[in-house]
VOGU-3710 file (C-alpha; in Angstrom, 3 decimals, decimal comma):
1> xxxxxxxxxx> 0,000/0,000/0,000  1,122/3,221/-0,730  1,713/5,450/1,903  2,255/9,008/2,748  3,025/11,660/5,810  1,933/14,657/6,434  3,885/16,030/9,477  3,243/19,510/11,944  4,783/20,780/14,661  3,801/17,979/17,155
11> xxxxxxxxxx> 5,796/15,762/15,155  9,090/18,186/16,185  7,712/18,591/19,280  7,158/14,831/19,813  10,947/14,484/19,042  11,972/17,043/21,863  9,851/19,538/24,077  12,438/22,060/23,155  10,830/22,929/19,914  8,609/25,936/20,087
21> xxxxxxxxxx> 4,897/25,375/19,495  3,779/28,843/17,985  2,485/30,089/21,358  5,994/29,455/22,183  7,330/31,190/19,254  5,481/34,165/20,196  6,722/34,574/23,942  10,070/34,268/22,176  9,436/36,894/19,824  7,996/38,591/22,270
31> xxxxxxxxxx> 11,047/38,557/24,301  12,953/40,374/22,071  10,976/43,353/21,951  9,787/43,066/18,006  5,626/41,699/19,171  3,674/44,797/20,015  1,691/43,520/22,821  -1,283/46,546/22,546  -1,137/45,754/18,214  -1,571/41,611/18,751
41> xxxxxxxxxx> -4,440/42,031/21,204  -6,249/44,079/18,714  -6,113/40,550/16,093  -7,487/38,396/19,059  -3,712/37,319/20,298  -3,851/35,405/17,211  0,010/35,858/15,838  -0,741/33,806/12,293  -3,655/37,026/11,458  -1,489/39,851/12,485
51> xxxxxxxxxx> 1,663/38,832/10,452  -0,755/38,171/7,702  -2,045/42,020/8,333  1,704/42,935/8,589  2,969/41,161/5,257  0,795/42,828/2,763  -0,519/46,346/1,705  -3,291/48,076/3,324  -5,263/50,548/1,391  -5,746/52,487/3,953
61> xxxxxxxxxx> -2,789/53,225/5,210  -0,015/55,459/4,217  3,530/54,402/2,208  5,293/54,963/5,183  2,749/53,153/7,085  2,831/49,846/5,184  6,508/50,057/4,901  6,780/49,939/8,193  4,882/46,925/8,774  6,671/45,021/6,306
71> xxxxxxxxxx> 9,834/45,994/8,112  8,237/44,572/10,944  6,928/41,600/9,287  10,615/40,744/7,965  11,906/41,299/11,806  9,708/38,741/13,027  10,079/36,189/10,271  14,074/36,282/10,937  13,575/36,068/14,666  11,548/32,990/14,675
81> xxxxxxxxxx> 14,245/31,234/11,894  16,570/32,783/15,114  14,648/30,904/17,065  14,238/27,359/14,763  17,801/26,858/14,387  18,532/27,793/18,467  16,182/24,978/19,528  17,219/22,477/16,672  20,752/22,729/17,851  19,760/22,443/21,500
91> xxxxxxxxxx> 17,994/19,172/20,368  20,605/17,537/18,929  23,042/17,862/21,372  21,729/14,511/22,797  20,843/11,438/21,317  17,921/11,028/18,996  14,720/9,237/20,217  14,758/5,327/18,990  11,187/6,019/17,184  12,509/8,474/15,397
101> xxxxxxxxxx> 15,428/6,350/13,828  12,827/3,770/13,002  10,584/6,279/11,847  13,829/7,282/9,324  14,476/4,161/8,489  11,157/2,637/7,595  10,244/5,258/5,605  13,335/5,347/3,911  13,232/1,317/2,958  9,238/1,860/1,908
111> xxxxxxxxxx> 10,789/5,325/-0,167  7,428/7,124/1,471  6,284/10,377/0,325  7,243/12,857/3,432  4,859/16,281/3,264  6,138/18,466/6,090  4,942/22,215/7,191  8,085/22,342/9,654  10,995/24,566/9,017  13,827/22,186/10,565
121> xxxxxxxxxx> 15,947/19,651/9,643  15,159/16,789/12,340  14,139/14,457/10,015  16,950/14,954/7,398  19,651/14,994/10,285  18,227/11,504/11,269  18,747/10,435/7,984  22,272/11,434/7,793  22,123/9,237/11,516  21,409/6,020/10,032
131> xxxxxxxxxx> 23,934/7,147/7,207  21,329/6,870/4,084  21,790/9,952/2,547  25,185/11,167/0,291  23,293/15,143/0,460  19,958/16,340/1,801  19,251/17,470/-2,546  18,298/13,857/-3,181  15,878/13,932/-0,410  14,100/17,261/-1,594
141> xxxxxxxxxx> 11,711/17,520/-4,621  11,604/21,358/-4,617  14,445/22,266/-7,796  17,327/23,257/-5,544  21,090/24,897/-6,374  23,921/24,665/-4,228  27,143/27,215/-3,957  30,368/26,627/-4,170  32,941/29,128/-3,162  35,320/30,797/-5,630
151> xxxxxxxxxx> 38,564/28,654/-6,122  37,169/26,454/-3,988  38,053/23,259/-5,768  35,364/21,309/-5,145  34,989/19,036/-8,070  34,150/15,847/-6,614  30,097/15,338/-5,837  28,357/13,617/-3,080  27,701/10,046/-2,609  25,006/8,229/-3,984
161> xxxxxxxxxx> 22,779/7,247/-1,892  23,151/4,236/0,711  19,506/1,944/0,018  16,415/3,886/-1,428  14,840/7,554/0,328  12,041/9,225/1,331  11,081/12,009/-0,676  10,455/14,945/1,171  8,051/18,214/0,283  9,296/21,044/2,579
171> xxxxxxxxxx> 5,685/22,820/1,851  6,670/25,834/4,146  10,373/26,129/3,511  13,467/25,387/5,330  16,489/26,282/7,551  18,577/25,231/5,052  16,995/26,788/1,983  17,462/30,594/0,909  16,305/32,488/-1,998  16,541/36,034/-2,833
181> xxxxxxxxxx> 13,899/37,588/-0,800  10,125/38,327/-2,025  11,118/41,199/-3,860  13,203/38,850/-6,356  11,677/37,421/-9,829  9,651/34,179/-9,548  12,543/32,294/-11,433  14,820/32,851/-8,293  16,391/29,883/-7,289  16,416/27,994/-4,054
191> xxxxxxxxxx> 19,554/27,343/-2,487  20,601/24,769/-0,197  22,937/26,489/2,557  23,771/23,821/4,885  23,874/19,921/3,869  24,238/16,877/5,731  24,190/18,387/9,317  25,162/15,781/12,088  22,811/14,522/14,808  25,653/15,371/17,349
201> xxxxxxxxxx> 26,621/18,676/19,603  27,687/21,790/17,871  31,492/21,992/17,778  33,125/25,241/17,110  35,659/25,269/13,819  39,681/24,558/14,802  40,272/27,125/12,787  38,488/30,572/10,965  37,836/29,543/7,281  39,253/31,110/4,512
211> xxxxxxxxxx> 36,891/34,693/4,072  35,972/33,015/0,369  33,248/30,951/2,659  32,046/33,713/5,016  29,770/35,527/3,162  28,576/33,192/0,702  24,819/33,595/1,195  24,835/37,058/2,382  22,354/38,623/-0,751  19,894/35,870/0,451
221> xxxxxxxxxx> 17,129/35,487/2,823  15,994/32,383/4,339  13,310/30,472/2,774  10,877/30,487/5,692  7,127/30,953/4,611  5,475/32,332/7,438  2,000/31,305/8,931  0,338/33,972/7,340  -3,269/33,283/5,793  -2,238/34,852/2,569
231> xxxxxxxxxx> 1,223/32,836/1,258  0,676/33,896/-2,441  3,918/36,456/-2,466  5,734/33,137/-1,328  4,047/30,506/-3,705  4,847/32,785/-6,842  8,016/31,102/-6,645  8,455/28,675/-9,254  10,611/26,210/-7,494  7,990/26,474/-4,777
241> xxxxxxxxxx> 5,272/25,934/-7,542  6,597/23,306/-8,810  7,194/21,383/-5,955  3,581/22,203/-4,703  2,658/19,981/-7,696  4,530/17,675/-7,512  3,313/16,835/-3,903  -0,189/17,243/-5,371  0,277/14,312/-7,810  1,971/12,157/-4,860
251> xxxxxxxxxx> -0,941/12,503/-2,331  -3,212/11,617/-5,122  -1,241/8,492/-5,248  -1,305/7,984/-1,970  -3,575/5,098/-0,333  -3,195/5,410/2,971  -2,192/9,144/4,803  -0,613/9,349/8,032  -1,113/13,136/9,751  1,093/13,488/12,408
261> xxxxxxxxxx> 0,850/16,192/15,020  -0,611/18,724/12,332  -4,279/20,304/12,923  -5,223/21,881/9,931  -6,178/25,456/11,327  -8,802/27,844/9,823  -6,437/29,990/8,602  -4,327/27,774/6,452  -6,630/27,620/3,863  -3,402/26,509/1,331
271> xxxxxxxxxx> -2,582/23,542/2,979  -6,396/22,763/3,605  -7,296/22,834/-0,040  -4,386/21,703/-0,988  -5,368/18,260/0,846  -9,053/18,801/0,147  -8,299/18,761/-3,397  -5,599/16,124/-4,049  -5,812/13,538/-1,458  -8,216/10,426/-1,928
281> xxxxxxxxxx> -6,639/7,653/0,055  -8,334/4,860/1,278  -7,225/5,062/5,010  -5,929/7,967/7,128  -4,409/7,565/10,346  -4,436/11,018/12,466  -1,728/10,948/15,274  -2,330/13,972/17,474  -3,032/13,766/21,585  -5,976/16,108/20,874
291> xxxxxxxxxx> -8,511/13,396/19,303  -10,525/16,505/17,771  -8,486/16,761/14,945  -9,954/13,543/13,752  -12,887/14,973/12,911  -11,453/17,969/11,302  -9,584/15,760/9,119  -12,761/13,733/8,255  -14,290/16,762/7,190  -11,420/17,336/4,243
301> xxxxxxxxxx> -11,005/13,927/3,295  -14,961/13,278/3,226  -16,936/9,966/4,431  -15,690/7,405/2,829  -12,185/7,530/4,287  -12,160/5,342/7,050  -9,807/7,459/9,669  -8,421/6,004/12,951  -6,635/7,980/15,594  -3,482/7,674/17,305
311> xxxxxxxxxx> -2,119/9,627/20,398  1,526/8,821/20,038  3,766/9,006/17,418  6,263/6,758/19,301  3,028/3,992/19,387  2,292/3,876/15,781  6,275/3,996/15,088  6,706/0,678/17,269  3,389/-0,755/15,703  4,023/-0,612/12,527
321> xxxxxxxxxx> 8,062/-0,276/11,772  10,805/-3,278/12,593  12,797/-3,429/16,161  16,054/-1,763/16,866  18,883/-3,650/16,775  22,018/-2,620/19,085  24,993/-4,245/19,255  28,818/-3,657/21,127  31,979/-5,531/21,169  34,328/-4,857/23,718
331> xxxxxxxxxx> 37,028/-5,543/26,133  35,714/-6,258/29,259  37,180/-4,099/32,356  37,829/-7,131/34,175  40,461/-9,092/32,450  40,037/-12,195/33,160  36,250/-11,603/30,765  38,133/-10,808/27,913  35,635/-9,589/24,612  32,260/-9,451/25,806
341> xxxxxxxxxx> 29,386/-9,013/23,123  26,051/-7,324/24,029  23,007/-7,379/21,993  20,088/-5,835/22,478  16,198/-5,917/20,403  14,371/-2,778/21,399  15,880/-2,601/24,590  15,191/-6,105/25,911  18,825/-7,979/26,017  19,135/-10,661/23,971
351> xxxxxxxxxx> 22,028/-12,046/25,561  20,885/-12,010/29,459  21,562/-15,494/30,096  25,106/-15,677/28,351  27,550/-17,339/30,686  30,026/-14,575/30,312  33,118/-16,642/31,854  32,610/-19,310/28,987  30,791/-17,460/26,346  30,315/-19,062/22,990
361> xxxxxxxxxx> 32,452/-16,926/21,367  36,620/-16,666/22,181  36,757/-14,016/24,126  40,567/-14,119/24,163  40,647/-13,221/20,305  39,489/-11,248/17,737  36,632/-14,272/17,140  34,070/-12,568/19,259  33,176/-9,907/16,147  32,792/-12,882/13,924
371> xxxxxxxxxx> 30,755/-14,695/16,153  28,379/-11,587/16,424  28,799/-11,113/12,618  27,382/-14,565/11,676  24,419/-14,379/14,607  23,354/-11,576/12,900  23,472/-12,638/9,473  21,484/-15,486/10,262  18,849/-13,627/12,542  18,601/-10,886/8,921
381> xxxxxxxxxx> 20,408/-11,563/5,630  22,021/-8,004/5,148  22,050/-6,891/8,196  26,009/-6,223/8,596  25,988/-4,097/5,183  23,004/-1,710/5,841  23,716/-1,794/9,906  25,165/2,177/11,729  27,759/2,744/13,399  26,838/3,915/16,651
391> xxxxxxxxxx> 29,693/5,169/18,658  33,282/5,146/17,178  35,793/2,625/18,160  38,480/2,935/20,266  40,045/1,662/23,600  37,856/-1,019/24,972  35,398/-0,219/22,137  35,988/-2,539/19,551  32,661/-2,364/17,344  29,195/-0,311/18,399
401> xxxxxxxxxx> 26,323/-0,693/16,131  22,795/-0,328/15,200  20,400/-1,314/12,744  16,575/-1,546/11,928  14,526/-4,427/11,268  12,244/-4,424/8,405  8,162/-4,519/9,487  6,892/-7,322/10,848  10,303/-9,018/11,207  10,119/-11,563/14,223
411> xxxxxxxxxx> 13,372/-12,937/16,471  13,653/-16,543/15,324  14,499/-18,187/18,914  16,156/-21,110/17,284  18,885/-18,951/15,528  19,143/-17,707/18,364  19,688/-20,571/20,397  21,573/-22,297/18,061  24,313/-19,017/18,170  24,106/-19,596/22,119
421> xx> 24,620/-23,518/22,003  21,515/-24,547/24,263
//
C-alpha cells in the first residue's frame, strides 16, 4: 500500500519539548521586543492574522505606514528562523529518540512520500544518523542549487545514496533553503545552505575559514514561509510551484495518509485545499493527543475515508516499523572476561543469560566480532551491510552498532539458540 506523511509541529515537538509550538514562538518573539503587545491584542492574540495584516498592503494606510509593517513583518520572520535553528541545535546535542530512527528508516526502505509544514531539519539529520543519505538534494523535490565558493576546488560530488529515500516536500520552507527575498523574480532559485548536518553537539571550527566561505549567502534570505493566511507572495516562486505539484500528484497516489501532530487550522486555507483537493486515500491515520483533529480531518477527506486515531507518534512507530537492533563488542574491564558481546532488540537484552566466563564466542581473540557477525546474518540476511555505526571505536570499544529491522520481522528463537549452544 502506498503510503504518505503529512507532518506539523507535534511531530518536532514529539521528538523534543524544546521545539517551540507557535504560542511558544510568540513569547520568544515577544522577548525580544519586536511583538507589540497593545497591536496583537487588537487581532485576538492570534500571531498567524497579524503577520498576515503585517505582510501585505493596506489601502488604507499610508507608504510609510505599510513600509513599516513590512519591516516589521521581515523582523519577526528572521527572529523565529533565530529561534528554529537555536532549539534544533539544542535538540541535537543529545541522542535522537529510537522512534525516530525507526521512523527514518522505515520510511526510507518503503521510499514514502514525506509532506512536512516544519521549518527544521530533524528528520533529514536523522537520515544522515542512520547514514542513508550522500546530500539532503536527493531527499528534496523542490528544484534546488547549491554554492560553491570561488577557487574552492570542489569538483568531486556527493555520494550516492546508501539503500532507497524518502522524498520529502518542505511545503513551508526550510532552515537550510534561501532564496533572494520576495522582492526577487519568480525564477529565483532555491539554495541549499547547509547539507548533511550531524545529529551530534555543535562543535566550534579549529580554525576561521578562509573569508571566500564567510559571506557566501549574504544577498539571500531564508526560505521560511510564514503562517500567514495569505502565502501567495511566497508561492509565486516557481521552485515552490513546482514542488507544490509535484506533492499534489503524490498525495493523489497515496492510499493510505498518516497526519502526524498537524491540525489543519482555519487559517491555512493553502494547505487545507491543498489536501481537500488532491488527497483520496483509502485510510488515514491522524496521530495527534488532541482526538478533535480527527474529525477535522474527516471533514477534508470526506466519508468514505475510514480514519483512525493515534495519540503517540512513538506507538504507531513501534506498531508498525521493525525493532532496533544494538549491538557492542568490547574488552571487558575485568580481564580475566576478555571480549564481551552485548546485543540488544528494542531494549530487551538478547544475551541475558550468556555465561560470560565461557561465552560461545573466544573471548581471548578477535573471534568474538565474527561470532556476532554470523548471529546476525542469520537472525537478517544483510544486516552487517546496511547496519550504523553507533559510537566510534576505540580503547575497549571494539565495534558499536545499530540497525533496523524491516516490518513485521520476528526474532527466530532457534537462531538464536543455536548461536548460544543450548
Amino acid at each position: 500500500m502506498v503510503r504518505a506523511f503529512i507532518l506539523g509541529a507535534g511531530f518536532s515537538r514529539a521528538i523534543s519539548p524544546a521545539m517551540p509550538t507557535m504560542t511558544e514562538l510568540v513569547k520568544a518573539v515577544s522577548g525580544v521586543g519586536l511583538v507589540d503587545a497593545e497591536s496583537l491584542t487588537k487581532f485576538g492574540n492570534d500571531l498567524e492574522q497579524w503577520l498576515s495584516f503585517l505582510s501585505v498592503d493596506q489601502p488604507w494606510l499610508t507608504d510609510a505606514d505599510n513600509l513599516s509593517n513590512r519591516a516589521s513583518f521581515i523582523r519577526i520572520t528572521d527572529e523565529v528562523y533565530r529561534q528554529i535553528v537555536a532549539a534544533e541545535r539544542s535538540v541535537v546535542a543529545t541522542a535522537p529518540p529510537d522512534w525516530l530512527l525507526k521512523f527514518a528508516w522505515s520510511q526510507a526502505d518503503a521510499s514514502a512520500s514525506v509532506f512536512t509544514f516544519n521549518y527544521d531539519t530533524l528528520l533529514e539529520r536523522a537520515l544522515s544518523r542512520i547514514n542513508r543519505v550522500g546530500t539532503w538534494a536527493d531527499l528534496y523535490v523542490a528544484p534546488i542549487t547549491s554554492r560553491a565558493a570561488a577557487a574552492s576546488g570542489l569538483f568531486l560530488g556527493p555520494s550516492d545514496p546508501r539503500g532507497s529515500l524518502p522524498t520529502i516536500f518542505k511545503l513551508h520552507g526550510s532552515t537550510s533553503w534561501a532564496f533572494g527575498g520576495l522582492d526577487a523574480p519568480t525564477s529565483d532559485p532555491i539554495v541549499l545552505t547547509t547539507d548533511l548536518l550531524p545529529w551530534a553537539p555543535e562543535v566550534a571550527p579549529a580554525g576561521e575559514r578562509p573569508p571566500r566561505y564567510q559571506h557566501m549567502y549574504d544577498d539571500l534570505k531564508p526560505l521560511l514561509i510564514p503562517p500567514t493566511y495569505s502565502k501567495g507572495p511566497y508561492l509565486a516562486n516557481r521552485s515552490l510551484k513546482a514542488q507544490w505539484r509535484a506533492g499534489a500528484e503524490a498525495l493523489a497516489r497515496a492510499e493510505e495518509l498518516v497526519i502526524v501532530g498537524y491540525s489543519f487550522p482555519a487559517g491555512d486555507l493553502v494547505a487545507r485545499q491543498w489536501v481537500a483537493s488532491s488527497a483520496g486515500p483509502q485510510t488515514a491515520t491522524v496521530i495527534d493527543p488532541d482526538e478533535s483533529v480527527t474529525e477535522r480531518v474527516a471533514a477534508l477527506l470526506g466519508p468514505s475515508v475510514d480514519i483512525t486515531h493515534r495519540s503517540s507518534i512513538s506507538d504507531y512507530v513501534d506498531g508498525s516499523s521493525g525493532p532496533l537492533l544494538r549491538w557492542r563488542v568490547y574488552l571487558s574491564a575485568d580481564e580475566k572476561l576478555g571480549l564481551q558481546v552485548d546485543l540488544h532488540c528494542d531494549g530487551v537484552d538478547l544475551l541475558s543469560g550468556v555465561d560470560r566466563v565461557e561465552p560461545p564466542w573466544n573471548p581471548f581473540n578477535e573471534t568474538a566480532r565474527e561470532w556476532l557477525h554470523t548471529l546476525l546474518e542469520r537472525l537478517q540476511t544483510g544486516i552487517n551491510e546496511m547496519s550504523v555505526v553507533e559510537e566510534e571505536s576505540g580503547g575497549r570499544l571494539r565495534e558499536a552498532m545499530f540497525s533496523v529491522m524491516p516490518a513485521g520481522w520476528i526474532l527466530d528463537p532457534r537462531v538464536l539458540t543455536a548461536a548460544l549452544g543450548s
